[in-house]
mmJSON file of the N, C-alpha and C atoms, coordinates in Angstrom:
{"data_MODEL":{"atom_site":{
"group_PDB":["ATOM","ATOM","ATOM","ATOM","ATOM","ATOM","ATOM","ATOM","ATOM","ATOM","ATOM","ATOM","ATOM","ATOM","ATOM","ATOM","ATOM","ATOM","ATOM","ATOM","ATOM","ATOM","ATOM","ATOM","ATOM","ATOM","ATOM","ATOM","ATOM","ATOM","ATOM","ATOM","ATOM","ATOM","ATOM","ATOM","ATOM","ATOM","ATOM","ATOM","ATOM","ATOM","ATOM","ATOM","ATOM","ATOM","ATOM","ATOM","ATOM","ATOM","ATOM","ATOM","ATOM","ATOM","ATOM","ATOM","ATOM","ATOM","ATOM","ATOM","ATOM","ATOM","ATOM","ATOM","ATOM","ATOM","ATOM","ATOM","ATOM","ATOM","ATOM","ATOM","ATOM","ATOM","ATOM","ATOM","ATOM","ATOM","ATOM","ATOM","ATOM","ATOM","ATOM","ATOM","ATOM","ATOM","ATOM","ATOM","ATOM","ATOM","ATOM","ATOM","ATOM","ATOM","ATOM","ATOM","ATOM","ATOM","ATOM","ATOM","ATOM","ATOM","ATOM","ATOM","ATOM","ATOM","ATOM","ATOM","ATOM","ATOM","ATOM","ATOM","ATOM","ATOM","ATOM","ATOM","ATOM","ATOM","ATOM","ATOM","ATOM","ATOM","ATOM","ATOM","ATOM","ATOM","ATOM","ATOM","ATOM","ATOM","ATOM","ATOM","ATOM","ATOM","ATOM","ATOM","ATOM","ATOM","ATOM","ATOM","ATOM","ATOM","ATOM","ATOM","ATOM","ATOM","ATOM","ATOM","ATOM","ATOM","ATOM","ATOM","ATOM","ATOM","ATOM","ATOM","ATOM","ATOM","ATOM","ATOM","ATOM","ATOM","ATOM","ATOM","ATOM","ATOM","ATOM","ATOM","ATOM","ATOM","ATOM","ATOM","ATOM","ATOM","ATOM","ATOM","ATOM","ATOM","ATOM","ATOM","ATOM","ATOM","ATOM","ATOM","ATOM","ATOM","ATOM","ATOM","ATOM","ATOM","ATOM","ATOM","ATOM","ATOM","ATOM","ATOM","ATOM","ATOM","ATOM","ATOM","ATOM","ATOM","ATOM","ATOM","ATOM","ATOM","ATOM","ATOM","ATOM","ATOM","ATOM","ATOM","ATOM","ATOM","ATOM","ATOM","ATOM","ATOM","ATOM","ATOM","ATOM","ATOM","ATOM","ATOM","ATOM","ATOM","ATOM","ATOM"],
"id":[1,2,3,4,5,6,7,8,9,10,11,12,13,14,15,16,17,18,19,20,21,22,23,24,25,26,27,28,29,30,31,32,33,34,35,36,37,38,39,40,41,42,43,44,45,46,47,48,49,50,51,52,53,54,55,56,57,58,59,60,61,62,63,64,65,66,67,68,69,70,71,72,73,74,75,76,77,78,79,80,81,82,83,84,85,86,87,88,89,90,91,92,93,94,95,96,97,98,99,100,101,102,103,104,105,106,107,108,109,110,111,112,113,114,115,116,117,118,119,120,121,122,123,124,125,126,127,128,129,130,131,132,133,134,135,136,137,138,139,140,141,142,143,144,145,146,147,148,149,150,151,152,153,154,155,156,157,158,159,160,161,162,163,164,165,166,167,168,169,170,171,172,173,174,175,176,177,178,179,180,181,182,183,184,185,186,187,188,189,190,191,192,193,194,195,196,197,198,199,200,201,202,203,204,205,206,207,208,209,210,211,212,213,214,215,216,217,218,219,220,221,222,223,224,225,226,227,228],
"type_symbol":["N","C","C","N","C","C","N","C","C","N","C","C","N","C","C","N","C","C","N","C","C","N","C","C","N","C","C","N","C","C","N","C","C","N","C","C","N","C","C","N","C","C","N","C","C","N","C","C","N","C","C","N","C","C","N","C","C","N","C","C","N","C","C","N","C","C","N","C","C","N","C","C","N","C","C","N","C","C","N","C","C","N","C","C","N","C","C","N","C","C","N","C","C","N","C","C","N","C","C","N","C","C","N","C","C","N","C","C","N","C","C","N","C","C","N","C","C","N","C","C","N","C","C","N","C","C","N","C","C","N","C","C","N","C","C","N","C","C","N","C","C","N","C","C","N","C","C","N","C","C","N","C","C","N","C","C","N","C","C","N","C","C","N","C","C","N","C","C","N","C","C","N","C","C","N","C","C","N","C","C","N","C","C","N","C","C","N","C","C","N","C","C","N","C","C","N","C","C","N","C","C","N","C","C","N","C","C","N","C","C","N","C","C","N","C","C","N","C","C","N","C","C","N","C","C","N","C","C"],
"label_atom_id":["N","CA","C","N","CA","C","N","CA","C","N","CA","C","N","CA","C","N","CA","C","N","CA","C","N","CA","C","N","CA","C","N","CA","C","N","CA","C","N","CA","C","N","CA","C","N","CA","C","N","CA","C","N","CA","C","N","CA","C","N","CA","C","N","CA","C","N","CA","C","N","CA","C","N","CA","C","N","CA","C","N","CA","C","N","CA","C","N","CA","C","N","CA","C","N","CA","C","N","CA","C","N","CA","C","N","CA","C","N","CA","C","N","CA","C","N","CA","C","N","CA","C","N","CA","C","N","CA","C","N","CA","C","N","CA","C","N","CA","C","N","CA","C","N","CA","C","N","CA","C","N","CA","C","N","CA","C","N","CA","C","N","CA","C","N","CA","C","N","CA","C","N","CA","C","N","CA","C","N","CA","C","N","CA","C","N","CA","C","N","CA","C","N","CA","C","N","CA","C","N","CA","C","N","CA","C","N","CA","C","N","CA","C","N","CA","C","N","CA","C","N","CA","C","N","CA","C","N","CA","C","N","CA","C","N","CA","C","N","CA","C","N","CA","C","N","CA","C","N","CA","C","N","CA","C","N","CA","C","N","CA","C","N","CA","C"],
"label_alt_id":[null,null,null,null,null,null,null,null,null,null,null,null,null,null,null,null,null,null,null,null,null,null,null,null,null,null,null,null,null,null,null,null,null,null,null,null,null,null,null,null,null,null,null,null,null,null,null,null,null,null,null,null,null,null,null,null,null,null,null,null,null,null,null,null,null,null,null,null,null,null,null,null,null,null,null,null,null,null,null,null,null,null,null,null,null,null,null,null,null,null,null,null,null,null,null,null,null,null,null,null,null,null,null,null,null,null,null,null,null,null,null,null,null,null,null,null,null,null,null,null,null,null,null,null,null,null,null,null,null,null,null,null,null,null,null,null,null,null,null,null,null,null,null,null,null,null,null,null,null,null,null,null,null,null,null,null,null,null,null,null,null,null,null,null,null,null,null,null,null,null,null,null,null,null,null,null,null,null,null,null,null,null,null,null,null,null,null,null,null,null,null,null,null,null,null,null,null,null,null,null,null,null,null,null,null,null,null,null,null,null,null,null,null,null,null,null,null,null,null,null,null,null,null,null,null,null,null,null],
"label_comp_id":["UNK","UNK","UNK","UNK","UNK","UNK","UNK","UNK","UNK","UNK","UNK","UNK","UNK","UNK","UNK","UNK","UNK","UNK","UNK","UNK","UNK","UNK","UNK","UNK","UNK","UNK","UNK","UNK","UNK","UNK","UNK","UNK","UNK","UNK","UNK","UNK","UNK","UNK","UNK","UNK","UNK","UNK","UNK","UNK","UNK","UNK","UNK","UNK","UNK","UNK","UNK","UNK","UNK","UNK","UNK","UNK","UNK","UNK","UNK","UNK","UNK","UNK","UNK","UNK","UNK","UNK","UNK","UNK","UNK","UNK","UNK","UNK","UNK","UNK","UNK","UNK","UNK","UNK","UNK","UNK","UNK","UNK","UNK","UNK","UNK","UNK","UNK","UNK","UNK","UNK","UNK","UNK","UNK","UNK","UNK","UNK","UNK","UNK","UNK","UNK","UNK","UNK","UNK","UNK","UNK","UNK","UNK","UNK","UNK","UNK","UNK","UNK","UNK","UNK","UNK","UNK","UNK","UNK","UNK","UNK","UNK","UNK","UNK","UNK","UNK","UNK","UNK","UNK","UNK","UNK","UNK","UNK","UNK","UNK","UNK","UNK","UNK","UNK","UNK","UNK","UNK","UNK","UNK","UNK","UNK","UNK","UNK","UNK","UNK","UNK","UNK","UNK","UNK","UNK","UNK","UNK","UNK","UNK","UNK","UNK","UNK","UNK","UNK","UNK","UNK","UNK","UNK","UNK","UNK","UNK","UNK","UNK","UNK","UNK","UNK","UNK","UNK","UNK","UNK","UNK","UNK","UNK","UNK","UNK","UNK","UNK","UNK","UNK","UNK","UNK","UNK","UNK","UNK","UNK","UNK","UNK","UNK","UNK","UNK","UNK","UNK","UNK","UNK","UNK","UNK","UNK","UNK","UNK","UNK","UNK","UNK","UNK","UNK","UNK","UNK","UNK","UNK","UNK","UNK","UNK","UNK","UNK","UNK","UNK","UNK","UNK","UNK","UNK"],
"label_asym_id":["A","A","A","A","A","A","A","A","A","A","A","A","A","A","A","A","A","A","A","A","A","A","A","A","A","A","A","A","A","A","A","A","A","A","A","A","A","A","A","A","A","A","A","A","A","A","A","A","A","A","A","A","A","A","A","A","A","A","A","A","A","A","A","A","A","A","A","A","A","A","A","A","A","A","A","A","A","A","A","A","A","A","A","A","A","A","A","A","A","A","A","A","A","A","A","A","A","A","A","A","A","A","A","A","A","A","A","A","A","A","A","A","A","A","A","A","A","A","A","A","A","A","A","A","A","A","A","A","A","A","A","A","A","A","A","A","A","A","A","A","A","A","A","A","A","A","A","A","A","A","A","A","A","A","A","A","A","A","A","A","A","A","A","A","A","A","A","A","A","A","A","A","A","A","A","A","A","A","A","A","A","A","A","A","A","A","A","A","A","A","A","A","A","A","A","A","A","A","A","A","A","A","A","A","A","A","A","A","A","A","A","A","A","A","A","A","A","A","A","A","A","A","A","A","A","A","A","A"],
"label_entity_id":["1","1","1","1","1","1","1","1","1","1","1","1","1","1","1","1","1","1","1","1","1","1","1","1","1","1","1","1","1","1","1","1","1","1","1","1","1","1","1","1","1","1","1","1","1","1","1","1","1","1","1","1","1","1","1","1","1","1","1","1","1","1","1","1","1","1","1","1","1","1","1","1","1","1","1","1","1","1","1","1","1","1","1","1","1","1","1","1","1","1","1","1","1","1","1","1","1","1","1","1","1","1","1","1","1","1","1","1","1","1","1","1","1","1","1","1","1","1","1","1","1","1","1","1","1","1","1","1","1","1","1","1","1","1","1","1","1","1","1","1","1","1","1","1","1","1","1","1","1","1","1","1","1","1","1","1","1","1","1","1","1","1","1","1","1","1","1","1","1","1","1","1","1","1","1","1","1","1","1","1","1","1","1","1","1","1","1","1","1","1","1","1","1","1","1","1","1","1","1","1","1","1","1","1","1","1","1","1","1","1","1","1","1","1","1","1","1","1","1","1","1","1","1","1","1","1","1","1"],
"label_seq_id":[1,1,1,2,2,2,3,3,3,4,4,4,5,5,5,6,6,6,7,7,7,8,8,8,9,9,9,10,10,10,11,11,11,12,12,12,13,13,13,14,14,14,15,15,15,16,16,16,17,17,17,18,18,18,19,19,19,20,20,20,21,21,21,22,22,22,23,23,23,24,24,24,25,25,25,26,26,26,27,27,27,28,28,28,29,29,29,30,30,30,31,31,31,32,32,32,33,33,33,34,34,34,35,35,35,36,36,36,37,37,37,38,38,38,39,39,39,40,40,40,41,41,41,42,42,42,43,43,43,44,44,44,45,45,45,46,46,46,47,47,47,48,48,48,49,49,49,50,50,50,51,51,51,52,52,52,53,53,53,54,54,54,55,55,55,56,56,56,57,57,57,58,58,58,59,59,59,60,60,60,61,61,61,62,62,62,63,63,63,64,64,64,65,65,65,66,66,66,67,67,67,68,68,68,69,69,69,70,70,70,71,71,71,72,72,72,73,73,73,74,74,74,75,75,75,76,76,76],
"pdbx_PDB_ins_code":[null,null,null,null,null,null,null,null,null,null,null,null,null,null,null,null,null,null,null,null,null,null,null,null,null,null,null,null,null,null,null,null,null,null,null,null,null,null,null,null,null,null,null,null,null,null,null,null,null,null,null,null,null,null,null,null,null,null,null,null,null,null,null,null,null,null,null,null,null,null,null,null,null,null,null,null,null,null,null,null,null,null,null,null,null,null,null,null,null,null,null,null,null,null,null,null,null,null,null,null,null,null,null,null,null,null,null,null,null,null,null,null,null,null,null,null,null,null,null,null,null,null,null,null,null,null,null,null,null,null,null,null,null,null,null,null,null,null,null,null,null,null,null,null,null,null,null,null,null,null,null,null,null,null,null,null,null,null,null,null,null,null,null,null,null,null,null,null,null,null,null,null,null,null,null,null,null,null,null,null,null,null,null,null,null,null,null,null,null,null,null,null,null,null,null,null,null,null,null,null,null,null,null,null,null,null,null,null,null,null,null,null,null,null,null,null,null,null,null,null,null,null,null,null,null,null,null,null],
"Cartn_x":[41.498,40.151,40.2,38.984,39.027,39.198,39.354,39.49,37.411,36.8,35.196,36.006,36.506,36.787,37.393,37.766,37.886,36.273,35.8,34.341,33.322,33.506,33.087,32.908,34.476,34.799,34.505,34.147,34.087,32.115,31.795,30.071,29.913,30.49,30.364,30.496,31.546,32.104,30.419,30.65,29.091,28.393,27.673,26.54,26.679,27.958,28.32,28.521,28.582,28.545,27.041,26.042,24.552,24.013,24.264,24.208,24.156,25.845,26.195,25.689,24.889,23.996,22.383,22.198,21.044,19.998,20.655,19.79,19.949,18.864,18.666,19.806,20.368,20.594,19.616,19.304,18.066,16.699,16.089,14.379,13.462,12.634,11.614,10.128,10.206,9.53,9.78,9.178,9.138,8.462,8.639,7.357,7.231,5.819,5.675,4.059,3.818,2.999,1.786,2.3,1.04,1.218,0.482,0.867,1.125,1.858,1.984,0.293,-0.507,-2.027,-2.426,-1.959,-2.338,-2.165,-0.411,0.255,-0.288,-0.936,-0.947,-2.495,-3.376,-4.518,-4.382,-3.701,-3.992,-2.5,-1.871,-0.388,-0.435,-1.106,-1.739,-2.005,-2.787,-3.269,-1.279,-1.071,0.569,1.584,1.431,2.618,2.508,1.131,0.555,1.535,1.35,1.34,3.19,4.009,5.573,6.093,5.725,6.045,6.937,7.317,8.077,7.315,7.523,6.628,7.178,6.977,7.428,6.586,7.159,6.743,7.745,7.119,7.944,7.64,8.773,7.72,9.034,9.558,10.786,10.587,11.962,12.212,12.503,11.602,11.373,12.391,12.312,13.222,13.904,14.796,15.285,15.58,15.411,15.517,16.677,17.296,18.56,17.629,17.212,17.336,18.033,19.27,20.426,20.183,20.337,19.996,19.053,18.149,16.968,16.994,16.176,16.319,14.979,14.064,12.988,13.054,12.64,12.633,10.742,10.521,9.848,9.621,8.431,8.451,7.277,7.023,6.14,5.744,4.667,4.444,3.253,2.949,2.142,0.715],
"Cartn_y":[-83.555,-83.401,-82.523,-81.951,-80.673,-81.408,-80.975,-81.907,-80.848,-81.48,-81.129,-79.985,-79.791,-77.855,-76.976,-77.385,-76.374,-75.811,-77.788,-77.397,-76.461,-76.439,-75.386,-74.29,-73.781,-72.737,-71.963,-72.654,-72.063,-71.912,-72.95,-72.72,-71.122,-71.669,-70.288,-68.819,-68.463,-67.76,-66.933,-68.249,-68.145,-67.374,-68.343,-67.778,-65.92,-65.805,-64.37,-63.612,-63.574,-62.986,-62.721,-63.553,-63.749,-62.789,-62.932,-61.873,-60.054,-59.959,-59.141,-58.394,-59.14,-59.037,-58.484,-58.57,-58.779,-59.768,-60.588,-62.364,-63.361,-64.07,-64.979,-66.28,-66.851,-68.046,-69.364,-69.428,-70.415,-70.011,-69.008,-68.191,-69.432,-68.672,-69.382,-69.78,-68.664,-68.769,-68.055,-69.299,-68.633,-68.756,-67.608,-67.126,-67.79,-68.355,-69.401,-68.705,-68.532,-67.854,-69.334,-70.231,-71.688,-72.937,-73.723,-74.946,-75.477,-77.01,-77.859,-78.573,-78.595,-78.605,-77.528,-76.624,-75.812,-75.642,-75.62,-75.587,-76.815,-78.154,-79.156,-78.844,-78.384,-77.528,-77.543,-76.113,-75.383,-75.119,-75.691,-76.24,-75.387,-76.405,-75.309,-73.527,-73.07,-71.748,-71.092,-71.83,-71.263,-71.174,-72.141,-72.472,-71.07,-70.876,-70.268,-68.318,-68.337,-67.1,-66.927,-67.412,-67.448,-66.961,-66.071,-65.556,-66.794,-66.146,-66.988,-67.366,-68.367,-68.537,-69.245,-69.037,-69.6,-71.237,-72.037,-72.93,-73.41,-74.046,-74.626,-76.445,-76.821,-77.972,-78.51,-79.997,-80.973,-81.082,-81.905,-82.753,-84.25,-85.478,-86.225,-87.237,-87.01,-88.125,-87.433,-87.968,-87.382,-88.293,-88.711,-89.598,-88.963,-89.544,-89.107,-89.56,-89.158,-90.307,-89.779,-89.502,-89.503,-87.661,-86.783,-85.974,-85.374,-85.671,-85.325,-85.32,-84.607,-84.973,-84.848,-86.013,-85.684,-85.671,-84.885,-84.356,-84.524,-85.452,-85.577,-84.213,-83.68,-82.834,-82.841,-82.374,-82.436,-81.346,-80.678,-79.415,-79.46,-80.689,-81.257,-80.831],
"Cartn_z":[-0.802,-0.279,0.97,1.043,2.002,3.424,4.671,5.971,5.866,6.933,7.901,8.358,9.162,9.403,8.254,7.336,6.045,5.895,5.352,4.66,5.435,7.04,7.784,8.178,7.765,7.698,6.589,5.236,4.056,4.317,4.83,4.638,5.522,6.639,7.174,6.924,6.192,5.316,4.57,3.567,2.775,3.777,4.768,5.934,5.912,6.36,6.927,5.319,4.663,3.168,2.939,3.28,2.93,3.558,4.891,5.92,5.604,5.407,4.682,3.573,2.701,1.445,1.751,3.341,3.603,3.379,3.414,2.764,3.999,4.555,5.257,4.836,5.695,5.515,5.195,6.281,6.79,7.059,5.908,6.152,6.87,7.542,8.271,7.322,6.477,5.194,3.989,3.305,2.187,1.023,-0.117,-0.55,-1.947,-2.23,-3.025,-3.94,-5.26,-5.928,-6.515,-5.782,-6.238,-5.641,-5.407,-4.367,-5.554,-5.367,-5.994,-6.824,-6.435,-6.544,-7.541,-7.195,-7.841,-9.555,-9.477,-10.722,-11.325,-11.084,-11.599,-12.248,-11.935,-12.063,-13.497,-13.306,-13.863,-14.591,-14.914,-15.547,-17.484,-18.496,-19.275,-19.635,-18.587,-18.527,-18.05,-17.302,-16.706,-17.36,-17.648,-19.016,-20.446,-20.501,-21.582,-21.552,-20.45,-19.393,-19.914,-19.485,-19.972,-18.485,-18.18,-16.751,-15.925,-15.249,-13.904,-13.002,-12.266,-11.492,-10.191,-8.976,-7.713,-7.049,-6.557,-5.599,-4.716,-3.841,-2.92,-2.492,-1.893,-1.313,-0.994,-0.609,-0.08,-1.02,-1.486,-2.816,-1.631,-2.024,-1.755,-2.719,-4.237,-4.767,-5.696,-6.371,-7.505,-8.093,-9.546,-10.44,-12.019,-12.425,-13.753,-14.833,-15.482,-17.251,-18.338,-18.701,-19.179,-19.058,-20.056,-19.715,-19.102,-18.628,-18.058,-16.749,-15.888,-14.111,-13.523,-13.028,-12.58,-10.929,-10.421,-9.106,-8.537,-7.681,-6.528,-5.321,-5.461,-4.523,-3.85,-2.529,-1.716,-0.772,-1.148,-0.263,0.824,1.085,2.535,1.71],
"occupancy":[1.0,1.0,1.0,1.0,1.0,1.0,1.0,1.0,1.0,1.0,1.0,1.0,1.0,1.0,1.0,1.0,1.0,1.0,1.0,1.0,1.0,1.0,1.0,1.0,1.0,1.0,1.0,1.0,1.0,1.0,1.0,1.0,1.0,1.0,1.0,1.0,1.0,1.0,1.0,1.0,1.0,1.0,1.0,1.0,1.0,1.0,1.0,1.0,1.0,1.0,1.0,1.0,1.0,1.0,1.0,1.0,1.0,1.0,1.0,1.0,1.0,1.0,1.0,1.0,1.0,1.0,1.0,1.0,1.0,1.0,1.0,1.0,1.0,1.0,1.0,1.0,1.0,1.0,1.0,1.0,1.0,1.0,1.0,1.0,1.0,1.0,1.0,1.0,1.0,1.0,1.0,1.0,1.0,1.0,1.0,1.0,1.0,1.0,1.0,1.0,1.0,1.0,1.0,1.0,1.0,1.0,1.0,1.0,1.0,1.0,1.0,1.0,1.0,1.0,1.0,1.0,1.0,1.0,1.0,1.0,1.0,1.0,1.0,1.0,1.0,1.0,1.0,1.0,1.0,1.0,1.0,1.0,1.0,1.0,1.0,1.0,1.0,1.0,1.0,1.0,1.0,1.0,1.0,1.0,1.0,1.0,1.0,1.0,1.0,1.0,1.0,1.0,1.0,1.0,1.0,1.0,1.0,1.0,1.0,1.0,1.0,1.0,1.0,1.0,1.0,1.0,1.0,1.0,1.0,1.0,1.0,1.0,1.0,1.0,1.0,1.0,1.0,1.0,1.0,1.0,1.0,1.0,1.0,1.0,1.0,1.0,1.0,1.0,1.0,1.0,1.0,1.0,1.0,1.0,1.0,1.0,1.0,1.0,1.0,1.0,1.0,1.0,1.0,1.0,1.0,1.0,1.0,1.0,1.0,1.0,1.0,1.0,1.0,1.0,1.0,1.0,1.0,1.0,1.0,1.0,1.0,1.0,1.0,1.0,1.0,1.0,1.0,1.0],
"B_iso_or_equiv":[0.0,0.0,0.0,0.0,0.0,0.0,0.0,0.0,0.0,0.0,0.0,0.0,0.0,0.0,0.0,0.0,0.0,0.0,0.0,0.0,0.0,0.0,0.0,0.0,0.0,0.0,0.0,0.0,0.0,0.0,0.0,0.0,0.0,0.0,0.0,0.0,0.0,0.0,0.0,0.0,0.0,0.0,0.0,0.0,0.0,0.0,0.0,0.0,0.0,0.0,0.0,0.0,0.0,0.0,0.0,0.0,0.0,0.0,0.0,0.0,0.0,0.0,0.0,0.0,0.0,0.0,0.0,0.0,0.0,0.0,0.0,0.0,0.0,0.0,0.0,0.0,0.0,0.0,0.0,0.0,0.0,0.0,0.0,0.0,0.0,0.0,0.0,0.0,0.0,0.0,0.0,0.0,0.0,0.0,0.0,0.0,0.0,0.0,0.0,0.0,0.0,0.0,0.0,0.0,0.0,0.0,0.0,0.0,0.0,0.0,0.0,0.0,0.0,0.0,0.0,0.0,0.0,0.0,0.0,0.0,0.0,0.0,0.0,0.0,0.0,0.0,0.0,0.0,0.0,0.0,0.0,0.0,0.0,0.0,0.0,0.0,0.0,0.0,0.0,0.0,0.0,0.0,0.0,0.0,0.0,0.0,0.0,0.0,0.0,0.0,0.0,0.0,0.0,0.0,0.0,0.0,0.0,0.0,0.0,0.0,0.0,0.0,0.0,0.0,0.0,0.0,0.0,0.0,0.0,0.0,0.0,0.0,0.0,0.0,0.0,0.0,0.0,0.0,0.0,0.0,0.0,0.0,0.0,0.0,0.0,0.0,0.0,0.0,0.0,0.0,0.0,0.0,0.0,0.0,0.0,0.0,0.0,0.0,0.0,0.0,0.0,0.0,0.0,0.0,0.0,0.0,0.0,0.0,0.0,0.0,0.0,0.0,0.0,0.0,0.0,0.0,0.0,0.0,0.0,0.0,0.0,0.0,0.0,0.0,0.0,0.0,0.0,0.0],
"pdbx_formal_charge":[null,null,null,null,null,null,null,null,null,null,null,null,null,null,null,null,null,null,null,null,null,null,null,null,null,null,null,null,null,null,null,null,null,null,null,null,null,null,null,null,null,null,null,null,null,null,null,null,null,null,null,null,null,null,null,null,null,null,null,null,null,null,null,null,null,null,null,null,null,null,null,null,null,null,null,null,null,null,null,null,null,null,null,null,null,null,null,null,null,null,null,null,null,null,null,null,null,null,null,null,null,null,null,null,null,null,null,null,null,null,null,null,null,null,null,null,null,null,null,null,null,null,null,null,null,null,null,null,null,null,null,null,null,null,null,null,null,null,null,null,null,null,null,null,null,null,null,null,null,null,null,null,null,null,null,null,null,null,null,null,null,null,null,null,null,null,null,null,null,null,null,null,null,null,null,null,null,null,null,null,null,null,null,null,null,null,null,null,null,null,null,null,null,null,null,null,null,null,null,null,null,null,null,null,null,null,null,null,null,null,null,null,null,null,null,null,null,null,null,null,null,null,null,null,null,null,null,null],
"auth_seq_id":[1,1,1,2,2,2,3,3,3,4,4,4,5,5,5,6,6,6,7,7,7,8,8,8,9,9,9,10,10,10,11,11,11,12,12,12,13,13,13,14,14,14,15,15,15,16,16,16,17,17,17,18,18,18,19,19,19,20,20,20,21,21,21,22,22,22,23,23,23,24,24,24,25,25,25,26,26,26,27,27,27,28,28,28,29,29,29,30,30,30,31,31,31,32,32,32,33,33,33,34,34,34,35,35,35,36,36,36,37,37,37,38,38,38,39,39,39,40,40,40,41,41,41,42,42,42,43,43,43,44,44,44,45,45,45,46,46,46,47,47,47,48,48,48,49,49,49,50,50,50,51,51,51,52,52,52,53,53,53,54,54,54,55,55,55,56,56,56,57,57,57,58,58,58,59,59,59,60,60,60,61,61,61,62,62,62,63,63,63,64,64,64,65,65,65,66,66,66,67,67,67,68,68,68,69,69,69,70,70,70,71,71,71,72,72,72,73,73,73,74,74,74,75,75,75,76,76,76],
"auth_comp_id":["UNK","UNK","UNK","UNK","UNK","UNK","UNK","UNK","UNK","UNK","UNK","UNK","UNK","UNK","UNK","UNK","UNK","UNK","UNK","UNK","UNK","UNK","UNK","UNK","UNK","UNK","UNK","UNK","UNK","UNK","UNK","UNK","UNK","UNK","UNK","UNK","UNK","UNK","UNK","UNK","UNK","UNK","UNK","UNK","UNK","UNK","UNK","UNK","UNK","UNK","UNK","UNK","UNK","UNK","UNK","UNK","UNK","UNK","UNK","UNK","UNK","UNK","UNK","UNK","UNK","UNK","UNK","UNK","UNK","UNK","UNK","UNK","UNK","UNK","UNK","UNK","UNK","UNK","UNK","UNK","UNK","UNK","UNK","UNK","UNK","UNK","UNK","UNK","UNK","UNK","UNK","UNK","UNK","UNK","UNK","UNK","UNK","UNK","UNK","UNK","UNK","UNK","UNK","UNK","UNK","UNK","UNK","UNK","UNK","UNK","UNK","UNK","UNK","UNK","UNK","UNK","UNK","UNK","UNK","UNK","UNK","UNK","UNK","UNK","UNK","UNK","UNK","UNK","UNK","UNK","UNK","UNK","UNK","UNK","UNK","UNK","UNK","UNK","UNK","UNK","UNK","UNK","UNK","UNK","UNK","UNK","UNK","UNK","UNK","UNK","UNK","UNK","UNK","UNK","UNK","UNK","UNK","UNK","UNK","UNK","UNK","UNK","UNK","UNK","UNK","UNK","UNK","UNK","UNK","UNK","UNK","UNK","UNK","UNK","UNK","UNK","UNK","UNK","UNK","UNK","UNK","UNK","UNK","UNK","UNK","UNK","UNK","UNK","UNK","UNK","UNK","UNK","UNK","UNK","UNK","UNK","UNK","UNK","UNK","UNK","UNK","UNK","UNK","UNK","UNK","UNK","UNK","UNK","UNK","UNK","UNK","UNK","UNK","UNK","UNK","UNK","UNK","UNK","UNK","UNK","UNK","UNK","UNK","UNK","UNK","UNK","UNK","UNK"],
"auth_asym_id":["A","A","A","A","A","A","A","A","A","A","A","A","A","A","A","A","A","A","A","A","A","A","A","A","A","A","A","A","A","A","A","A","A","A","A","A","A","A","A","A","A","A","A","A","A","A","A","A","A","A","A","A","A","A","A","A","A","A","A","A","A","A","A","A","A","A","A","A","A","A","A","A","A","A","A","A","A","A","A","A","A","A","A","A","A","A","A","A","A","A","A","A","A","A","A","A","A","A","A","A","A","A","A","A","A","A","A","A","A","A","A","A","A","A","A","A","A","A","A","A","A","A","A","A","A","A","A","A","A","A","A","A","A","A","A","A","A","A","A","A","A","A","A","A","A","A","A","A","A","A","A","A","A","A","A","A","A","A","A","A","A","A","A","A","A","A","A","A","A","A","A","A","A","A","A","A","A","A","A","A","A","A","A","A","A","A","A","A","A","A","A","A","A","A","A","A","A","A","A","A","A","A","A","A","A","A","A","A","A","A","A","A","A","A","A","A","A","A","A","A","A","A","A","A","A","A","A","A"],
"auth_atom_id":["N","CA","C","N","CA","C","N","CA","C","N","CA","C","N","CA","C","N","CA","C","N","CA","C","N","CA","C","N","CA","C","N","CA","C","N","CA","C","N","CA","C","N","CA","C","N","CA","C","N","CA","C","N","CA","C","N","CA","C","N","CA","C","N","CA","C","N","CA","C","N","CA","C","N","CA","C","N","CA","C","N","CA","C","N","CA","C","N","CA","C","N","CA","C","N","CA","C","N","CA","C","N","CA","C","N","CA","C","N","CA","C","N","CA","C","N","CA","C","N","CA","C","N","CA","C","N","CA","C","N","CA","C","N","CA","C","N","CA","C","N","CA","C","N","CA","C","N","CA","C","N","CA","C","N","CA","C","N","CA","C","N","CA","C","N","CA","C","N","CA","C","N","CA","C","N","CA","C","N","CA","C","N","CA","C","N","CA","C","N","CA","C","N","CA","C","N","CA","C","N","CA","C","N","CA","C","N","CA","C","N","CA","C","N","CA","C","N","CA","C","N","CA","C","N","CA","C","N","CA","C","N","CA","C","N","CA","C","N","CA","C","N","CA","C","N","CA","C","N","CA","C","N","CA","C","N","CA","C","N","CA","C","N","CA","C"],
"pdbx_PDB_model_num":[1,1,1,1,1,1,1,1,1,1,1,1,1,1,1,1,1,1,1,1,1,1,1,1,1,1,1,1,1,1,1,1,1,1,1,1,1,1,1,1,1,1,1,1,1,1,1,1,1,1,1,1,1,1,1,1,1,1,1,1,1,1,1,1,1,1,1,1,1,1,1,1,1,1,1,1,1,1,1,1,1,1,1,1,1,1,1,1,1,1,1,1,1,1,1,1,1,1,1,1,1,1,1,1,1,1,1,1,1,1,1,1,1,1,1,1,1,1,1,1,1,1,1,1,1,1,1,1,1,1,1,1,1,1,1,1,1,1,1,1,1,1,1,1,1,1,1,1,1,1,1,1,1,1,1,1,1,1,1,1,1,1,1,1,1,1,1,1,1,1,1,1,1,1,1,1,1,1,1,1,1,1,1,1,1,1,1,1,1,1,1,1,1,1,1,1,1,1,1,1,1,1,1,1,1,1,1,1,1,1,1,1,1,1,1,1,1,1,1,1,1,1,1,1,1,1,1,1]
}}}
């Protein structure tokens, strides 16, 4: 098992690679194409569409049911 200053050194690593890439580590924002409200709306018409689509929000819970994974999210 790794020692806390390996695992540190390696996140960091990451950080400075991201960097490198021109990619934020830790963005202040970010960009989301429907609230959670929204997609629930209008879920149907979206689905219909095939496109990709962005949101955001915390993940509040996460639940297993054997293969399956339902995820809790919350965008205030």
């Amino acid at each position: 098992m790794a020692s806390q200053e390996e695992i540190r050194d390696i996140r960091i690593q990451k950080m400075q690679r991201l960097k490198e890439l021109g990619m934020e580590s830790y963005p202040s924002h970010v960009l989301r194409d429907f609230s959670l409200a929204e997609v629930k709306l209008n879920f149907d018409t979206l689905e219909k569409d095939g496109s990709s689509k962005s949101v955001a929000g915390r993940v509040m819970a996460i639940r297993g049911q054997g293969a399956i994974l339902f995820v809790v999210l919350y965008d205030g």
